[in-house]
N, CA, C and O atoms as CSV, one atom per row, in Angstrom:
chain,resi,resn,atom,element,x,y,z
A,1,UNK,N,N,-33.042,-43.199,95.165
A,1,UNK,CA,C,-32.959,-41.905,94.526
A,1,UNK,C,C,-34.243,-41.130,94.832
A,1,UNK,O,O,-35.313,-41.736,94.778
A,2,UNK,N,N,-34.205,-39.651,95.196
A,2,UNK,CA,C,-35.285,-39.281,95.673
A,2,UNK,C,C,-36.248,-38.610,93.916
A,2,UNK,O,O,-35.855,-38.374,92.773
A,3,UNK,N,N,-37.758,-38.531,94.714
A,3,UNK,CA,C,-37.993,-38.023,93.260
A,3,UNK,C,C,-38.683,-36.609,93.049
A,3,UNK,O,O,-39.639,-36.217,93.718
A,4,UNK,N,N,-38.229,-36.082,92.291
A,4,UNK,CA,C,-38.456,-34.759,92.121
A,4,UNK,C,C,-39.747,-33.958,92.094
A,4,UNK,O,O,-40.418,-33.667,91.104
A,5,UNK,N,N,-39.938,-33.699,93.196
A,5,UNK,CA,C,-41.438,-32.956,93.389
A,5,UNK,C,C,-41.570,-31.278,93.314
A,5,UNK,O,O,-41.004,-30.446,94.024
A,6,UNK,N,N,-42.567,-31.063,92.145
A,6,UNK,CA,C,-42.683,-29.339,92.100
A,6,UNK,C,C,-43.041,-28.611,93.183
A,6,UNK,O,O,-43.450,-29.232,94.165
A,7,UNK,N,N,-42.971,-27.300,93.225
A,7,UNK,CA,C,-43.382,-26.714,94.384
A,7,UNK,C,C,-44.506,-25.362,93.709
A,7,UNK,O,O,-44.100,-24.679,92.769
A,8,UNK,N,N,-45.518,-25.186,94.152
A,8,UNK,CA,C,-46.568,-24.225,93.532
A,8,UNK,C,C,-47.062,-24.750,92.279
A,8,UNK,O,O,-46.565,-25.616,91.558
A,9,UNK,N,N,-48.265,-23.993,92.123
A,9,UNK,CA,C,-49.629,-24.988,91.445
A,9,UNK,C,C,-49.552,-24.095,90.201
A,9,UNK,O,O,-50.436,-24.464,89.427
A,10,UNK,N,N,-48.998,-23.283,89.802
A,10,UNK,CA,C,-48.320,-23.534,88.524
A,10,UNK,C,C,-47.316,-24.328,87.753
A,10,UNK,O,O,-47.192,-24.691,86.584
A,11,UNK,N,N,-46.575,-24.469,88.991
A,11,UNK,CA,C,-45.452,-25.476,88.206
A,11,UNK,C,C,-46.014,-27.186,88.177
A,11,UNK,O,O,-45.625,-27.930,87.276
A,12,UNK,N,N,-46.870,-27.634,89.166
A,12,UNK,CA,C,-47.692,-28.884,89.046
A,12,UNK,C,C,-48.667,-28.545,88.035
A,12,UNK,O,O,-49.543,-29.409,88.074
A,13,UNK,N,N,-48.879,-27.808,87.276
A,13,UNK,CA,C,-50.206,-27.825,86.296
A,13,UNK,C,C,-49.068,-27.687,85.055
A,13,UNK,O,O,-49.472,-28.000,83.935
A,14,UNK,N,N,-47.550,-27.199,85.200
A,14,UNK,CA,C,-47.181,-27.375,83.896
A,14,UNK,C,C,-46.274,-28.881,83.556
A,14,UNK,O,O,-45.870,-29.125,82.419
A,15,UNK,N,N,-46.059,-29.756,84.656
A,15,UNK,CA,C,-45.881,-30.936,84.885
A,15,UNK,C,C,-47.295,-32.403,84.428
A,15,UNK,O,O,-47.439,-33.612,84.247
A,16,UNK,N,N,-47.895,-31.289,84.453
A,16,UNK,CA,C,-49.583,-32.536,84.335
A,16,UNK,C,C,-49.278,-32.157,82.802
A,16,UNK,O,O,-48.946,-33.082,82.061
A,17,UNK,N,N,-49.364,-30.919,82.304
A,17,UNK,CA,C,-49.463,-31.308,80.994
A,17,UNK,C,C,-49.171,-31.256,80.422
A,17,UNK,O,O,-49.769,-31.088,79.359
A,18,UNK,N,N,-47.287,-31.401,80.634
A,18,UNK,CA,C,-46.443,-32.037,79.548
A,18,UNK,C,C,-46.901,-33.644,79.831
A,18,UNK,O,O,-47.409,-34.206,78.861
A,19,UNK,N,N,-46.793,-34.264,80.817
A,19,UNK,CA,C,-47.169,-35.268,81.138
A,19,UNK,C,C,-48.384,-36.358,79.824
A,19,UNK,O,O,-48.436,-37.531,79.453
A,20,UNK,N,N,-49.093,-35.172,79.565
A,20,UNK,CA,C,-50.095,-35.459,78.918
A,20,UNK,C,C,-50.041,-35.374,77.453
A,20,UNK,O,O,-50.587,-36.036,76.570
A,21,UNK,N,N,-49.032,-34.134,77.434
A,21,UNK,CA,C,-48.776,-33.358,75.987
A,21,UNK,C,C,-47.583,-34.501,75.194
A,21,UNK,O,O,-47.473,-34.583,73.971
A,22,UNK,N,N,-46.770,-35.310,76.176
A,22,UNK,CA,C,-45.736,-36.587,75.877
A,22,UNK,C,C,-46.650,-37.554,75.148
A,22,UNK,O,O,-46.612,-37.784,73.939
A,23,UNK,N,N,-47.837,-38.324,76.425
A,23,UNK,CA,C,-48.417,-39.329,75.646
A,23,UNK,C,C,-49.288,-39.316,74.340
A,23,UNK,O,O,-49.596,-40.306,73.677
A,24,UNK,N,N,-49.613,-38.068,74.105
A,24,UNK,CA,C,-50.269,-37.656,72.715
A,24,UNK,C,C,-49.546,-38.084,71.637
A,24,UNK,O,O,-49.904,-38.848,70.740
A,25,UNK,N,N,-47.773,-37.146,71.909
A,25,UNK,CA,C,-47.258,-37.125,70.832
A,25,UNK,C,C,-46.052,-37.645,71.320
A,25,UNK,O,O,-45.419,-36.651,71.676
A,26,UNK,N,N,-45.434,-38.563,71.518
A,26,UNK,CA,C,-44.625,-38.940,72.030
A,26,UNK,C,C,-43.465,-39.299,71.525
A,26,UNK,O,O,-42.654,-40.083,72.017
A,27,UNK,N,N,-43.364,-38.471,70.121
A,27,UNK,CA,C,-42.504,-38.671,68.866
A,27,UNK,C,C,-41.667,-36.873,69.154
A,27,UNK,O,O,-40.487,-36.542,69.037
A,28,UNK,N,N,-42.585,-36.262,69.450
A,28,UNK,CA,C,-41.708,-35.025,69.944
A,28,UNK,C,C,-40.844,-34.812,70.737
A,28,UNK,O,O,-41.024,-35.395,71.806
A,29,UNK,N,N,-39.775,-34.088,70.662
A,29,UNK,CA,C,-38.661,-33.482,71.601
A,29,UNK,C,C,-40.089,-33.211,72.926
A,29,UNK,O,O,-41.274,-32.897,72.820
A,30,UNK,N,N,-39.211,-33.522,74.061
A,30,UNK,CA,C,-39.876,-33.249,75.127
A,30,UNK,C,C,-39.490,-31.491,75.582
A,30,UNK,O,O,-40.335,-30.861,76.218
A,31,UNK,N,N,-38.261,-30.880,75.214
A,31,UNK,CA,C,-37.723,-30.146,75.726
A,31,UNK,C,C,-38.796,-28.834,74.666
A,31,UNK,O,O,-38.809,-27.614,74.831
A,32,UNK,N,N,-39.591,-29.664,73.612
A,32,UNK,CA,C,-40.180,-28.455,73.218
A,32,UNK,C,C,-41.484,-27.943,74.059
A,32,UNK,O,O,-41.766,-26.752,74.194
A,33,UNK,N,N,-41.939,-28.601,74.389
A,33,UNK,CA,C,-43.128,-28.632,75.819
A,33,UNK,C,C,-42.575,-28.094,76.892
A,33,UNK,O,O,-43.133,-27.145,77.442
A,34,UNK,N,N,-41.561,-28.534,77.300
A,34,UNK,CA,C,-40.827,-27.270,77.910
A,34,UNK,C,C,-40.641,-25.821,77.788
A,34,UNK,O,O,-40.802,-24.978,78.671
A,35,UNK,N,N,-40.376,-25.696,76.897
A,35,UNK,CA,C,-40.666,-24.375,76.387
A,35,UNK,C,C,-42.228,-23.758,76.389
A,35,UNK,O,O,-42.581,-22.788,77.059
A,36,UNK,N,N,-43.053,-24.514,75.518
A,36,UNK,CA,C,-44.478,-23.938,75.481
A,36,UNK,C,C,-44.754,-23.943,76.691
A,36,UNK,O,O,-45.678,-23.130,76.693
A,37,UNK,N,N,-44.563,-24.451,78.343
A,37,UNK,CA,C,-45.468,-25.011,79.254
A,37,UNK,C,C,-44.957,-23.236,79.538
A,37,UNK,O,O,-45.809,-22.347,79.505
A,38,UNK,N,N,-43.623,-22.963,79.780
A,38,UNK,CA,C,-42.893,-22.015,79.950
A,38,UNK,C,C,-43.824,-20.907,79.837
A,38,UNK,O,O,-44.484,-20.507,80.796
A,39,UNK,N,N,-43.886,-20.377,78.599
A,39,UNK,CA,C,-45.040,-19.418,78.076
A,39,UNK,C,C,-46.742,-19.509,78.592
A,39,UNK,O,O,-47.561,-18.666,78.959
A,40,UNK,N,N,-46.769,-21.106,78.387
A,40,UNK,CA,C,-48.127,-20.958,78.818
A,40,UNK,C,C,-48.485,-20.633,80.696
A,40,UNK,O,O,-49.133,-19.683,81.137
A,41,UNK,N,N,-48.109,-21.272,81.159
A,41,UNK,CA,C,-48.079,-21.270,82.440
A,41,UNK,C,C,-47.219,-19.567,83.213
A,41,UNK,O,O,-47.162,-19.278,84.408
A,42,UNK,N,N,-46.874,-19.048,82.461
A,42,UNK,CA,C,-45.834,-18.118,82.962
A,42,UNK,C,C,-44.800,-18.204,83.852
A,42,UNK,O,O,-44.360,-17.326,84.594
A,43,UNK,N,N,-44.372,-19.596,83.683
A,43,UNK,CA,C,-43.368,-20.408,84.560
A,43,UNK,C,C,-41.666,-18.816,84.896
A,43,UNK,O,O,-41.406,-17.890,84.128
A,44,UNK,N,N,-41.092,-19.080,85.969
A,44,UNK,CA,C,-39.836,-18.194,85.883
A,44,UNK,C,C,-38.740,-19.257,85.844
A,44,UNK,O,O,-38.877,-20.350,86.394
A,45,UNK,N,N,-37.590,-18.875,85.137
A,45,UNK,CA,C,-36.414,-19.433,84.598
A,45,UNK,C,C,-35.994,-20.516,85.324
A,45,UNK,O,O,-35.298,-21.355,84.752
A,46,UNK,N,N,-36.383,-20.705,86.870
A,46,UNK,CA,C,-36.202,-21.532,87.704
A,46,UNK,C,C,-36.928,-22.677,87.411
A,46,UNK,O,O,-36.545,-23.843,87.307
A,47,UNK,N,N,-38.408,-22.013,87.252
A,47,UNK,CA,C,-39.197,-23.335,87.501
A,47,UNK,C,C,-39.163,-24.229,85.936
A,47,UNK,O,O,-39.112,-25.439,85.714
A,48,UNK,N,N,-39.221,-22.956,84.949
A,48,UNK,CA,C,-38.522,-23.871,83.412
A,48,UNK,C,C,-37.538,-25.192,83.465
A,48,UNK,O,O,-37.655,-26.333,83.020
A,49,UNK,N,N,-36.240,-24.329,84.411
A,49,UNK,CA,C,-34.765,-25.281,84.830
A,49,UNK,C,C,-35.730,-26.505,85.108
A,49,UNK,O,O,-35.801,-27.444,84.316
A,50,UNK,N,N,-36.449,-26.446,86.247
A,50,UNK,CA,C,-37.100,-27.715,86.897
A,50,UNK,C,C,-37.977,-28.433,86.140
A,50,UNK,O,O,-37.940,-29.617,86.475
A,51,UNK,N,N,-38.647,-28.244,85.378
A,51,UNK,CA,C,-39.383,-28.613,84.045
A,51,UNK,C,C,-38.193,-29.565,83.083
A,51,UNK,O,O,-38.139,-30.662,82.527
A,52,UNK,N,N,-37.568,-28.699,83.242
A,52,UNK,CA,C,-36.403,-29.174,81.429
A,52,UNK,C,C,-35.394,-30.731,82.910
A,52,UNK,O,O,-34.816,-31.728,82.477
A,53,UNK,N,N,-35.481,-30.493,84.039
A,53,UNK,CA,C,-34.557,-31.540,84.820
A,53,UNK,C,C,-35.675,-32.740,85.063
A,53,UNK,O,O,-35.411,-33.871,85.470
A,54,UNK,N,N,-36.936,-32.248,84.730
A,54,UNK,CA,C,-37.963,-33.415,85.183
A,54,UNK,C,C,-38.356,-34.507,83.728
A,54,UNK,O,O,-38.634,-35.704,83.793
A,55,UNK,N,N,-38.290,-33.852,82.771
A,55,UNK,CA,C,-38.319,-34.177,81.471
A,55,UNK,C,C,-37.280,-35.265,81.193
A,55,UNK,O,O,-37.418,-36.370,80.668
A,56,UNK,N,N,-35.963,-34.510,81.798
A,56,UNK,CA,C,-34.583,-35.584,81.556
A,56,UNK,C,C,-34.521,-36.767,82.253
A,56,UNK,O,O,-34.039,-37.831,81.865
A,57,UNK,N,N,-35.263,-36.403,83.766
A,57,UNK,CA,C,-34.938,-37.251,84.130
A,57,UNK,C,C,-36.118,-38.378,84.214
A,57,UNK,O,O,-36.056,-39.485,84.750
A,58,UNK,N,N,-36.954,-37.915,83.687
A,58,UNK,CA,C,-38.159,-39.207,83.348
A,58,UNK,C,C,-37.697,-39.759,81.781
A,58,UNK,O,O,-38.216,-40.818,81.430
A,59,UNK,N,N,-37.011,-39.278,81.090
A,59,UNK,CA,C,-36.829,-39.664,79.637
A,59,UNK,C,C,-35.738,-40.943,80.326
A,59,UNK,O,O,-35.599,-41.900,79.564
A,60,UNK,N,N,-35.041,-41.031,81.546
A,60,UNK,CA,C,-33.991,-41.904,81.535
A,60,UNK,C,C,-34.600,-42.862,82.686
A,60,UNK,O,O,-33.764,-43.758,82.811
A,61,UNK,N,N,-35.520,-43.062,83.463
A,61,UNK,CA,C,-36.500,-43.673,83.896
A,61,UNK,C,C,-37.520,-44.748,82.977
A,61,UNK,O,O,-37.734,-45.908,83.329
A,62,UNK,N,N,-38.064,-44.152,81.806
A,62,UNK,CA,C,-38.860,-44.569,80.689
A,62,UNK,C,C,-38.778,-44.628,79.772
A,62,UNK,O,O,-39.702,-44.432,78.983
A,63,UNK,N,N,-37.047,-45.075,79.327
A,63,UNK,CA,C,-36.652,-45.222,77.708
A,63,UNK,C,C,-37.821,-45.602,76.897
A,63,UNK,O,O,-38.687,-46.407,77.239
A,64,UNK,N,N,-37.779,-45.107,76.060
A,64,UNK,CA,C,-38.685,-45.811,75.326
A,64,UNK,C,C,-38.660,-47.111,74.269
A,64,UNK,O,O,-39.706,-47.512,73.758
């Protein structure tokens, strides 16, 4: 299975820190970091999509 790599250094800086923003709190919805990275980063609807598909698909990689 191939693995999903961002493209532009906004969307890798909003990948590092959900990444980071998970192991803090790792009791939270991931899809809400999604959202904030969204806002913070000024991500566009695309790169959100790719955010919210990277989230899913590491949540089913790293059950917890």
């Amino acid at each position: 299975m191939a693995t999903l790599q961002p493209q532009g250094e906004k969307l890798r800086k909003a990948v590092k820190w959900i990444s980071e923003k998970r192991k803090e709190n790792s009791d939270i919805n991931p899809v809400k970091f999604v959202d904030e990275a969204g806002f913070q980063f000024d991500l566009t609807p695309k790169e959100s999509e790719f955010l919210l598909r990277f989230v899913k698909n590491d949540d089913h990689q790293n059950p917890a």
